[in-house]
N, C-alpha and C positions, 0 to 999 in steps of 0.2 A: 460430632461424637469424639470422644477420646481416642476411638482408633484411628479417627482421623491424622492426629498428631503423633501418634506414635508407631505409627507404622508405613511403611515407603507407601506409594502413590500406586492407585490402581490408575490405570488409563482408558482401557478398552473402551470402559463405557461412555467417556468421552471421543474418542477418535470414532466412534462407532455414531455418536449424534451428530458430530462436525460433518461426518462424511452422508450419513443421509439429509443433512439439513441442503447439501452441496450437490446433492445426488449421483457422490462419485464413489468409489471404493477406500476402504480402508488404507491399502496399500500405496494410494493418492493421496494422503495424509504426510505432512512432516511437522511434528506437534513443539513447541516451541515458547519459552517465557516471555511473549511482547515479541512482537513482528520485527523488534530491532533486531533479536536474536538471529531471525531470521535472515535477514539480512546479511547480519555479521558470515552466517552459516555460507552464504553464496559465495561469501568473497572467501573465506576459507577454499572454498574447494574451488574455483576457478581463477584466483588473482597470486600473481609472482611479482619476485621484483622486476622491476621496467616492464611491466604490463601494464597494459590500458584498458581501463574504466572511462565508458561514456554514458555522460546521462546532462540534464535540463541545468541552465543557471538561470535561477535559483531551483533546490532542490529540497530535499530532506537535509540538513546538513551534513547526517552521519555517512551520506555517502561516502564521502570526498572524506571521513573523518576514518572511515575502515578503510579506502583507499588507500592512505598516507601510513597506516597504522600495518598495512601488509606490501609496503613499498611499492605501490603500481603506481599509474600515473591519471591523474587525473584528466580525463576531456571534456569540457565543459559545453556545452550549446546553447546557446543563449536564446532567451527569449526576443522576441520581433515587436514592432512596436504595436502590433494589432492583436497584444497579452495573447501568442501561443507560441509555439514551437516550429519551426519548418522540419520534417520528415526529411526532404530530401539535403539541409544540413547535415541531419544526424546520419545518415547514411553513409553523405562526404567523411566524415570523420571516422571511419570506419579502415582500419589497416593489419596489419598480418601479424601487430601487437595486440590487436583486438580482443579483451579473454573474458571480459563483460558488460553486458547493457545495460543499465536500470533506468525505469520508466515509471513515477507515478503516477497512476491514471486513479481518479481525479490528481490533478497536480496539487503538493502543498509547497510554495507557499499562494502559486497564483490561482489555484480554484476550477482550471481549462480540463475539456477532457477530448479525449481521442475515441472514435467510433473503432469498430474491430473492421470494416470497411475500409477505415483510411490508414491502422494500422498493419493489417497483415501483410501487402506487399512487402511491405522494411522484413517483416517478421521471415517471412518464405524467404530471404535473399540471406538474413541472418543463420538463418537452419542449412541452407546450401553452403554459406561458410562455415558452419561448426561452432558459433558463437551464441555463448550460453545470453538469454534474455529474462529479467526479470520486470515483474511488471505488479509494483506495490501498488495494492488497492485498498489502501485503510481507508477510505473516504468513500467507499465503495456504494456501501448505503444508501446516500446522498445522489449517486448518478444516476444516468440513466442506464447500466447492466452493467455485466462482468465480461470478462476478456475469456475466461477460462477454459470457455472450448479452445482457444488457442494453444494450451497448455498439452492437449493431447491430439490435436493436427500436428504439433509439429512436436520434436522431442526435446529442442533447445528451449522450452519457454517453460519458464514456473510461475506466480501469480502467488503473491505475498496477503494473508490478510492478519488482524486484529481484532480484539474483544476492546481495543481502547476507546474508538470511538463512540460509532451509533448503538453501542452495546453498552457504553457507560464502564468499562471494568479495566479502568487504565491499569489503579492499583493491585489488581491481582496478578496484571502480569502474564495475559495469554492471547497466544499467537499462534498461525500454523501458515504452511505453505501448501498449494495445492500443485499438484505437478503429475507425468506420468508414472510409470512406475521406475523408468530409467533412470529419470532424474531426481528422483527420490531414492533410490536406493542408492546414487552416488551423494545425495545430502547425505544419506543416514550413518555414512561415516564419521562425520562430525557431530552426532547425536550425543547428545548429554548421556548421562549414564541413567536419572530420574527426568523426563524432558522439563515437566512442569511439578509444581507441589501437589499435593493432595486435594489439600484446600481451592486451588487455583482450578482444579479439574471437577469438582464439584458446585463449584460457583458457575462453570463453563457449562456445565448441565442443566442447572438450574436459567441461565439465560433461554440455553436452544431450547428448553421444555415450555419456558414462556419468550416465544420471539414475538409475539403480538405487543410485548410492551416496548421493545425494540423500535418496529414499522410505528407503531405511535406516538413514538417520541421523534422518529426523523420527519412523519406528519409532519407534526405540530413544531418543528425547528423549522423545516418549509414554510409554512404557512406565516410563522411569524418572522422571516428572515424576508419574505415580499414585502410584508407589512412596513417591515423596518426600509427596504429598497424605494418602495414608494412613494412613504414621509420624505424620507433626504433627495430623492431626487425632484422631487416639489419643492423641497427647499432651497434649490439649485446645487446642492454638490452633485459631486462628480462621483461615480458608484461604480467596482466594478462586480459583479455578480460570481458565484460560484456555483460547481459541483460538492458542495463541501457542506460544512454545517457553521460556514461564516462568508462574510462580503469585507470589500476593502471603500472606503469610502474618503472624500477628502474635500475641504473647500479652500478659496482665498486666503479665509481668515483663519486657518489652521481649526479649522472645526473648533472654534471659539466659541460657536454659536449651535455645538453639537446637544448640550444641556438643554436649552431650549427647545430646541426640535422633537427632543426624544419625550420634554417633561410630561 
């Protein structure tokens, strides 16, 4: 409607279906333009210069790109040859520079995911030192659950998500953080002045009112992402599988031979 456009942004009714869709409180809410925002918003409040940022190599890029961008220092962990992460690496790298963690669970670009089982240890040792943990879950969909009871056992840990993905709504641009109320109410300092558009927060409603179309679009990205696992690995490539809503695949012949397979 025309008031859409010409008048600032109602929210409520948004932050109000995010959080029962989450079945958490309003006040658990950090509502935000694309998850990168969100993001940026972390290292705003907990990254200085010669501070230390730890997270996966390879990652999201923007880590390392807001890292650089608010002078911290980047630490990197590398992945192992068995496509995951060693815990007690990322641990080791851990020092009294230490001012943030970022973790995406599903991993992008390698697809791995981490149980709340085999993360929480790290998480408990991270909260006993004071060290803020985030844990982006755009890919969230795709896995097998959420971390986010994490987020309120302990008060260091927030959990990042997105309307980009299994939601389809890259272009409008909506994201939110879910955290306690602690650590949302120290994000909310860096809060926009309008978090999202109008538009952006009505397209957001319009998804959580229909999420069954959601659940049956990552169906059916499942269903045909075996489909496609199956073919190539019958055809002898080498495939490696994801939590995600893509596979990495490769052969001899530089998948020369990847048109015919798929025709």
């Amino acid at each position: 409607k025309q008031t859409d456009f010409i008048t600032y942004p109602y929210l409520d009714t948004l932050k109000n279906k995010i959080s029962e869709y989450n079945g958490v409180k309003k006040n658990n809410i950090f509502l935000v333009p694309g998850s990168d925002i969100g993001i940026k918003s972390m290292f705003e409040l907990c990254v200085t210069p010669g501070s230390e940022v730890i997270s996966t190599l390879p990652s999201f890029p923007m880590y390392k790109v807001y890292c650089d961008l608010y002078d911290g220092i980047f630490i990197p962990v590398s992945y192992e040859e068995n496509l995951t992460y060693s815990i007690d690496k990322l641990e080791a790298q851990i020092t009294s520079k230490t001012s943030l963690i970022i973790l995406a669970n599903p991993n992008n670009p390698i697809g791995d995911y981490k149980t709340e089982e085999e993360l929480e240890p790290f998480i408990k040792k991270t909260n006993k030192l004071g060290i803020p943990v985030l844990i982006d879950e755009a890919y969230v969909e795709f896995s097998p659950g959420t971390l986010k009871e994490l987020s309120f056992k302990y008060n260091n840990v927030c959990i990042s998500r997105t309307f980009s993905k299994a939601w389809g709504g890259a272009g409008v641009r909506l994201g939110y953080i879910i955290g306690n109320s602690r650590i949302i109410s120290q994000l909310s300092k860096w809060r926009l002045m309008h978090e999202v558009t109008g538009i952006a927060a009505k397209y957001g409603c319009y998804l959580l009112d229909n999420k069954y179309e959601m659940e049956n679009y990552v169906h059916l990205v499942n269903k045909e992402k075996n489909i496609l696992k199956n073919k190539l690995n019958k055809a002898g490539f080498d495939v490696i599988d994801s939590y995600t809503n893509w596979i990495h695949f490769n052969d001899k012949t530089d998948n020369k031979r990847t048109d015919q397979i798929l025709d």
